[in-house]
N, C-alpha and C positions, 0 to 999 in steps of 0.2 A: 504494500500500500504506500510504500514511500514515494515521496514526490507526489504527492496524486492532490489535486485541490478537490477541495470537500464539500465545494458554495461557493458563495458569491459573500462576498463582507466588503463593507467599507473602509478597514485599516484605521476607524478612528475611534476613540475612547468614548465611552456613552458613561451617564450617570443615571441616580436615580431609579439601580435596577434591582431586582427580584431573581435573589442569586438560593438555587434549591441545592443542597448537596447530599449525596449517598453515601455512608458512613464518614460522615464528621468527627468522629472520635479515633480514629485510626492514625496510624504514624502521618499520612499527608493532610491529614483534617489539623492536625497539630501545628503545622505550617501551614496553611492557609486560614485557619477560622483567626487568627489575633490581626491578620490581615485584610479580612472584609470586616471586622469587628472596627478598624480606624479608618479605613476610605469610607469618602464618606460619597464616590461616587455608589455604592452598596448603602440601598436604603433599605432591605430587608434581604432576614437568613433563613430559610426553612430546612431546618438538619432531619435527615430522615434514618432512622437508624430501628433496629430489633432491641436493640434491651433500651429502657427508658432511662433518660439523664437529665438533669439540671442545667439548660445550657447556662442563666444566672449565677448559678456558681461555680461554673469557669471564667464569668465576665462579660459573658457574650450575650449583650441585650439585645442585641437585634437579631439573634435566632428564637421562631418558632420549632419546637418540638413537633414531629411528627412519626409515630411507630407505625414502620414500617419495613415489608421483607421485599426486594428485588423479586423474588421467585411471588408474591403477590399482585400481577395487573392492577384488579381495583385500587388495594391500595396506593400504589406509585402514581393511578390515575389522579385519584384525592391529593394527595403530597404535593403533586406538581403543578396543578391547577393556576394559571397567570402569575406561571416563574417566567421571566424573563432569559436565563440562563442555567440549565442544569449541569452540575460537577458530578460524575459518577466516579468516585473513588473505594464505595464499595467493591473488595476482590478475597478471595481467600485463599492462602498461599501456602498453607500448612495445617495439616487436620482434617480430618471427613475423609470421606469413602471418595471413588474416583465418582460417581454417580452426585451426590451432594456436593462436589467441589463444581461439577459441571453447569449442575444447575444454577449453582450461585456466579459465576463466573462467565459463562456462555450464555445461558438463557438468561441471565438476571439481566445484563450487557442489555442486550435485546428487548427485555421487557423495559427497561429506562429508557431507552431510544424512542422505542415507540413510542410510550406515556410522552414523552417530551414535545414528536411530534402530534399528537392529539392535543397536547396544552397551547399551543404556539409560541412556543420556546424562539428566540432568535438563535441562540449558540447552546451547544451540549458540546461538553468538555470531560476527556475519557485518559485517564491516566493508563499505560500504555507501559511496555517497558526496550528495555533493549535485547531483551528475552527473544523478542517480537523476530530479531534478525535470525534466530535460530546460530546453533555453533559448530559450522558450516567450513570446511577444509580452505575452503576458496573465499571468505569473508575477510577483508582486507582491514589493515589497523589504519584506523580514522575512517569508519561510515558515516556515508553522511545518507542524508535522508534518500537520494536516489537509488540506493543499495535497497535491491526485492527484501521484501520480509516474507521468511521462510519457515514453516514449521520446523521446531527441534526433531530428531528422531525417536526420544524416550523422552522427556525430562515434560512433562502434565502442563508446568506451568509456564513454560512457552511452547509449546502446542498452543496452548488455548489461547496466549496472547496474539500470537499471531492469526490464530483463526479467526479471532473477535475483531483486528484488525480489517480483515478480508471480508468479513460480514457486514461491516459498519459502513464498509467503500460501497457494498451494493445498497447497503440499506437508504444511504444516503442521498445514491443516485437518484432513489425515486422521489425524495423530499429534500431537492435544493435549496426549499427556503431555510433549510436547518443549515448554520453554518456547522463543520464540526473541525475540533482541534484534537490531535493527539501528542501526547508528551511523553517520552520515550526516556526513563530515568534508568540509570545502572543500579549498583544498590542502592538504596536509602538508608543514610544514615544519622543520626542524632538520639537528646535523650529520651526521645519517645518512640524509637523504630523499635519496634515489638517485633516483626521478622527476623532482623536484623539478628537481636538478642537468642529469637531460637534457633539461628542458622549460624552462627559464628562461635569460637571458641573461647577459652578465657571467660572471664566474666559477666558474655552478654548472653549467657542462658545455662538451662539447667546443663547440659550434657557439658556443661567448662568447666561446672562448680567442683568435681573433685583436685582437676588439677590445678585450679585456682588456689584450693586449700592448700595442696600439695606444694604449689608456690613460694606460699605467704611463708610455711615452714622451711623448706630449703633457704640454706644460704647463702648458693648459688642459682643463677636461673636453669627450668629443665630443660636438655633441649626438646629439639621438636621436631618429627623433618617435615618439610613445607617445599610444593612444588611454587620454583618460580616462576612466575605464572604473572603477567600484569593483570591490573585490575580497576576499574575506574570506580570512584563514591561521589554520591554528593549528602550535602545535607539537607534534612527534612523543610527546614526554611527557604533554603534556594528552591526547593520543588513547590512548596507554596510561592513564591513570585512569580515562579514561572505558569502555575495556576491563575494567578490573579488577572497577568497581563492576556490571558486567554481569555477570562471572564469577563475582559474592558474591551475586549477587542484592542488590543494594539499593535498585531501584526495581521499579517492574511492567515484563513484557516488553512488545514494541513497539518502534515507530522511536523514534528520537532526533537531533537536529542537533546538533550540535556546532562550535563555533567559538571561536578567540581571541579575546579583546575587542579592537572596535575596527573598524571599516571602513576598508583603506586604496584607494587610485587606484592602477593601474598606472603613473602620473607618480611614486609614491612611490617604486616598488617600484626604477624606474629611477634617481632619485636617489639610492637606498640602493645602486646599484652602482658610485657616483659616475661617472654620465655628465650630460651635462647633456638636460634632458626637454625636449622639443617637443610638450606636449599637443595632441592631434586632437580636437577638440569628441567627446563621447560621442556625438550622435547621428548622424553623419555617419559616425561607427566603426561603430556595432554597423548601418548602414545598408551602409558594404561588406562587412563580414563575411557578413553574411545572402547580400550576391549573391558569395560565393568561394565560402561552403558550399555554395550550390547548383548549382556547377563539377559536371559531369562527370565521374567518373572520379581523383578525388581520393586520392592515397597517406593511408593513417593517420594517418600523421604532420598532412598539411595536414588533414586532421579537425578540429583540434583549434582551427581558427579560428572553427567555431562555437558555442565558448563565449565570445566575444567579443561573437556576437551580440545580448546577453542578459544583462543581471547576474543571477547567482543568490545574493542576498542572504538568511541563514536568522535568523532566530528562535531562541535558543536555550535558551527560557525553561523549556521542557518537563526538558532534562537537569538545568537548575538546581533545579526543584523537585521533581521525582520518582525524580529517579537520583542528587541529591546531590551532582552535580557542578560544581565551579568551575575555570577554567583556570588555572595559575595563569602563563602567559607573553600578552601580547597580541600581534595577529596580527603589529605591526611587531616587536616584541624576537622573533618567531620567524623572521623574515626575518632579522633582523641576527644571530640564531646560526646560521644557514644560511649565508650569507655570511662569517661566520668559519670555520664551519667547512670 
């Protein structure tokens, strides 16, 4: 879907709008809700989410609360009713059955879209990832958005990225009046990436914690070995900017990549957990990973070793010159606020 225009937009910032967002409480809700909460081109927030919360006591007076499930039509139809712009950040990235991740992820996708076209939404805005590109033998370091986006071969959650991609281009075709943006972030990181914390080592989830302990006790660091392997971050605030300026309209619709400055190695990422690194040459890495993804029968979870096999390095020249945006954390200071926080 890369490079592909998505509508017709003006290119110019609007005020005064009716901004609905699907799960506000998640790592990118975190980075964008303090941001429509002070523009004050954002005159109302309608947070639509499954378990009920207090938008007030987060600060955020101008969201309405609305309970609701993606996998629910009626209700998305009620939620979105004369929003202006709907954010779909609702995604699930770890946990459930292949059949409940799908639903919420593929079909939910699709049931927001629609709902948005039935409200007469101007823009819907779909967080997207670099997933999307699939970790493709032939995928060149630095994509930029004209690079195809390809399913992965095993790994659920870009499969589906990229299918939802694929789906959203046709879906859209037939309702040009909808402009649509995608944003194609690497990891995300900060003190509220919840992913983040169950997919990385050290500190930021449960599977770190014994050798975190084991750490703290040692009196030297352990080591570790770690394939060197590059790898882009950004942080949860820079992906809210880059939300926002989709939500004002301030570039043309269309993908966009999105990244911290900066390319770090997973030898860093390890050294920032203070363990000591035992780099694995890259190509000997991304050479077993290819043959574990092609295991058999592989849980989700071990999915996730075929983004290993593959750096998906992007380009992110396109958001800086058409959408306006600059990050203002680089991928390592988003690691090390992760890790504090």
């Amino acid at each position: 879907m890369s490079g592909r225009r998505l509508g017709s937009t003006t290119g110019m910032s609007e005020s005064g709008l009716t901004v609905a967002v699907t799960g506000p409480t998640g790592t990118f809700g975190a980075g964008l809700m303090p941001l429509l909460q002070r523009d004050d081109r954002i005159a109302k927030i309608v947070g639509i989410a499954r378990r009920p919360f207090d938008p007030s006591s987060r600060g955020w007076t101008k969201m309405e609360y609305r309970r609701g499930d993606v996998r629910d039509p009626a209700a998305l139809s009620d939620a979105l009713n004369a929003a202006d712009v709907v954010v779909h950040l609702a995604f699930l990235i770890v946990g459930g059955s292949a059949q409940s991740t799908r639903s919420i992820n593929v079909d939910g996708t699709l049931n927001v879209f629609e709902a948005s076209v039935a409200s007469g939404a101007k823009r819907f805005v779909y967080s997207s990832s670099v997933a999307a590109y699939g970790f493709h033998r032939d995928n060149p370091v630095g994509m930029t958005e004209t690079w195809p986006t390809r399913p992965a071969n095993r790994l659920f959650y870009a499969r589906e990225k990229a299918e939802i991609e694929e789906l959203l281009h046709d879906a859209s075709s037939r309702h040009p009046e909808l402009e649509v943006y995608l944003l194609r972030p690497p990891v995300v990181l900060g003190p509220n990436a919840v992913g983040a914390k169950a997919l990385l080592p050290g500190p930021l989830g449960p599977l770190g914690r014994p050798l975190q302990t084991r750490l703290r006790r040692s009196p030297l660091p352990l080591p570790v070995v770690v394939p060197d392997i590059p790898i882009q971050f950004i942080h949860e605030d820079d992906v809210g900017d880059a939300l926002l300026q989709c939500i004002v309209g301030a570039g043309p619709s269309g993908a966009y990549n999105i990244a911290g400055d900066g390319v770090l190695s997973a030898v860093d990422v390890v050294r920032e957990l203070g363990f000591w690194p035992l780099p694995l040459p890259g190509r000997p890495a991304r050479a077993l990973a290819r043959r574990l993804a092609q295991l058999p029968y592989l849980p989700s979870f071990a999915q996730w070793v075929e983004a290993i096999s593959q750096p998906a390095i992007m380009d992110t020249t396109r958001a800086r010159t058409q959408l306006g945006w600059t990050p203002r954390y680089t991928g390592l200071e988003a690691l090390q606020a992760t890790i504090r926080g």
